[in-house]
N, C-alpha and C positions, 0 to 999 in steps of 0.2 A: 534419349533421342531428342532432338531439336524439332519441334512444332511447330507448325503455323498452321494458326484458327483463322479463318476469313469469316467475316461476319458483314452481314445487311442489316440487320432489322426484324427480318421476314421468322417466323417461327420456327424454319425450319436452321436458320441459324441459332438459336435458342437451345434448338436440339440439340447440336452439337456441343456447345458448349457444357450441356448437361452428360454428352459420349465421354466429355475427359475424367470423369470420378472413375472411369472402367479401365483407364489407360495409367501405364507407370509413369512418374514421375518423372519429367521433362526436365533433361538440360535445358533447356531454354523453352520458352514460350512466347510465339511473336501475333501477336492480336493485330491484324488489319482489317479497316476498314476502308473500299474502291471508292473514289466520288466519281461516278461517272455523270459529269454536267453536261445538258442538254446545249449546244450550239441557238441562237436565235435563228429560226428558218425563213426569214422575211427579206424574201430575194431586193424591195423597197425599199429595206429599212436603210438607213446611213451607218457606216462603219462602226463612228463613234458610239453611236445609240446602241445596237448588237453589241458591242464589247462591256459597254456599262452593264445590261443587263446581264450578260455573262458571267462579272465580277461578281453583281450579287446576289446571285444565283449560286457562286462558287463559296460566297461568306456564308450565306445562311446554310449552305450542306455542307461546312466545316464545323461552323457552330453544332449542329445536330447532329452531325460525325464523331463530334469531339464527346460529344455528350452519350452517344450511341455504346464508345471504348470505354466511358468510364463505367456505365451499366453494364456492359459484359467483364471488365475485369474483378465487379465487385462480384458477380455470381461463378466466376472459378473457384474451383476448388481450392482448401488454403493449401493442400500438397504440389497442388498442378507442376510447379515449377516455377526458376526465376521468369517474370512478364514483362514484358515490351510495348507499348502501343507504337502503332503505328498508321498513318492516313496518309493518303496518298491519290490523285486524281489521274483517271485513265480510265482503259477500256478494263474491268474488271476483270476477265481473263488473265489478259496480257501481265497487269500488276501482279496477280497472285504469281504466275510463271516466272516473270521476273525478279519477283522477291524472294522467289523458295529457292530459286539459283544463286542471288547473292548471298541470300541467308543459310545455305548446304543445307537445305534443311530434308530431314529422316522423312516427316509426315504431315502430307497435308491436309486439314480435316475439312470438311464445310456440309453444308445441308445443299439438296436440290430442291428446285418448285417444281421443277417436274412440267416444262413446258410440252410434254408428248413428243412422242417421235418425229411427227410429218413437220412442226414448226422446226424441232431442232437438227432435222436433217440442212431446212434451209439457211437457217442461222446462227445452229450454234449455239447453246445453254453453258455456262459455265463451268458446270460441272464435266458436262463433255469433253469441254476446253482443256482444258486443266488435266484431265485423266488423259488425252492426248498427247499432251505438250511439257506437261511440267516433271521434272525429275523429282526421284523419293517415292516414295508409298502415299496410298489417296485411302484416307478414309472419308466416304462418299453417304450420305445419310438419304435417303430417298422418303426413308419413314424413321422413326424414334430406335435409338439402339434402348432397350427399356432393361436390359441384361447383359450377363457377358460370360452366362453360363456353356453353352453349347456354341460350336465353330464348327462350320462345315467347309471343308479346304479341300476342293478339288485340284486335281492332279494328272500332268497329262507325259509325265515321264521324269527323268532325269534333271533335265531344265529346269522344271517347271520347280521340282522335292528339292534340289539344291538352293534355289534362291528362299524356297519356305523356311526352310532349315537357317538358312544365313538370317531372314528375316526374325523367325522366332527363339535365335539363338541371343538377339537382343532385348529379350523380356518387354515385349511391349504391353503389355496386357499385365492390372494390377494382383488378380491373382491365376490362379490355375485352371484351365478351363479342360471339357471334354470336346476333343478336337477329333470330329471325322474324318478322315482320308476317305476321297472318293475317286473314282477312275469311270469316265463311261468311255465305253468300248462300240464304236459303229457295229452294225449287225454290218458283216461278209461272208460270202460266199468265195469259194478256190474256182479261178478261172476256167478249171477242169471239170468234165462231171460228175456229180458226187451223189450220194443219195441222202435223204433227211434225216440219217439218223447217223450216219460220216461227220454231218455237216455241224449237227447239234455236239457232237464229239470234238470236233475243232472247236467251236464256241467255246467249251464247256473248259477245253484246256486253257484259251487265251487265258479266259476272264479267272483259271486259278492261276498261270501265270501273274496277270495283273495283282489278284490278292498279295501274293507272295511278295512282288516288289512295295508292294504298300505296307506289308506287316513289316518289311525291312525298313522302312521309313520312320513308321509308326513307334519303331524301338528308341527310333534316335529322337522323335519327339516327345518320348514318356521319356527320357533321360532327363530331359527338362522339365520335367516337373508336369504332364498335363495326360490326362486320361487319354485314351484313345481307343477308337474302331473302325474299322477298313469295312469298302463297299468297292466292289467292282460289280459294274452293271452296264448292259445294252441298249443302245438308244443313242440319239443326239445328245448335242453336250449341255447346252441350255436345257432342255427339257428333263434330263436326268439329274441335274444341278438343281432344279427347284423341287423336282420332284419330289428327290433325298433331303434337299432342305427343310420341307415341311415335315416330313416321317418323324427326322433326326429335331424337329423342333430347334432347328439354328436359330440363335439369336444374331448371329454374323456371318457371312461367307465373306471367307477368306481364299483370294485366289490372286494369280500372277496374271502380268499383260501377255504373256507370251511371249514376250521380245519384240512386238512391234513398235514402232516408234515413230510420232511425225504426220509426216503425210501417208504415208504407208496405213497405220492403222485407220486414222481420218478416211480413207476410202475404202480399205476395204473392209474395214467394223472388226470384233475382234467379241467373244466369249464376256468378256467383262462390259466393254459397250451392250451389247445386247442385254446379259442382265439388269443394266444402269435404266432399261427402258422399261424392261419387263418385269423385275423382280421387285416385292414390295420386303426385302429385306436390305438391312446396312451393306456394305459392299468394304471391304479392305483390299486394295489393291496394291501387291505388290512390286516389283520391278525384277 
């Protein structure tokens, strides 16, 4: 797979670069670092004078940028893959989005800070961004990946088990892990009257239904090399997702966008965004 690490500074990009010992070896690995340089805001000021300080405001966060790329490629790991630096000035977003398009790249990694929901509703955290807009798979670090023994990969049909399959038929992951299939299932009632023990009988079929399409999965995933055990259970999706995360002691959840894309997910949020806020585990997002 083709990589791109974005890194700041901030500890939580430190993390990440500590996630790649747990990941297979990289075609390629492209290490950016965003300068996103403050504009002077001094409605007063004279053109010339704003531009000068601009300039070196933009030298000294290259100097420190440049300095920033060579501390993180010296803490890669010696397998990671062949490495790239790269700096570049912009809205930090946008760069990563538009570097991982020119670059094709498989998987984006980066840490969040974790700006909380209500600021990033109004403006937008990187990580958000990114998971949004940029093509490839997002591994998204919110807290430390500190393992890379347990995966919990929730699953919401067809869709969802086809792109995992395509996803981990690429070995991204250094070695074999025990990977959960999970399915939660809305609690429903039949439009018609039924009585509570009718009704617990429908349940009880769905959710072995659901088992059965997951043990059917779960074969094609142990063909690959990785343990596996199927949960089908009732409840919301988020709620049931953290739920079985903590039970199953994931060190990952691994899960797909669902096919939203753009402005579409950006408004109306999406399973993945929602744990991006709520869950204090890694996050791998697939496409």
């Amino acid at each position: 797979m083709k990589i791109l690490l974005a890194v700041d500074g901030s500890d939580q990009s430190y993390e990440a670069v500590r996630a790649l010992k747990y990941l297979a070896r990289a075609e390629s690995v492209v290490v950016v670092h965003v300068l996103d340089v403050p504009t002077p805001a001094y409605p007063m000021m004279m053109p010339e004078v704003a531009q000068e300080i601009y300039e070196t405001l933009e030298r000294n966060m290259r100097e420190d940028g440049n300095r920033l790329l060579d501390r993180i490629v010296s803490l890669l790991p010696m397998d990671a893959g062949p490495v790239t630096k790269r700096l570049v000035v912009g809205s930090p977003s946008e760069q990563i989005v538009a570097l991982a398009e020119q670059e094709r790249t498989d998987l984006i990694l980066l840490g969040t800070r974790g700006l909380g929901p209500i600021r990033e509703r109004l403006i937008g955290s990187v990580a958000h961004r990114v998971l949004t807009f940029a093509p490839g798979a997002k591994l998204i670090l919110p807290c430390p990946l500190k393992a890379l023994n347990y995966v919990l990969l929730p699953l919401q049909g067809t869709y969802d088990a086809d792109h995992a399959l395509r996803f981990l038929d690429r070995k991204p992951f250094r070695e074999a892990a025990t990977i959960t299939l999970l399915t939660v299932l809305p609690h429903t009632r039949p439009p018609w009257p039924v009585d509570t023990a009718s009704a617990e009988q429908m349940e009880q079929h769905t959710l072995q239904r659901a088992r059965d399409f997951l043990n059917e999965i779960a074969g094609k995933v142990s063909a690959m090399g990785h343990h596996t055990r199927v949960v089908a259970t009732l409840g919301t999706p988020v709620e049931g997702i953290l739920q079985e995360a903590k039970a199953c002691k994931a060190d990952l959840i691994l899960m797909g966008s669902r096919g939203r894309h753009g402005l579409t997910r950006l408004v109306l949020g999406s399973v993945s965004h929602a744990l991006l806020h709520q869950a204090s585990y890694p996050l791998l997002i697939f496409g």
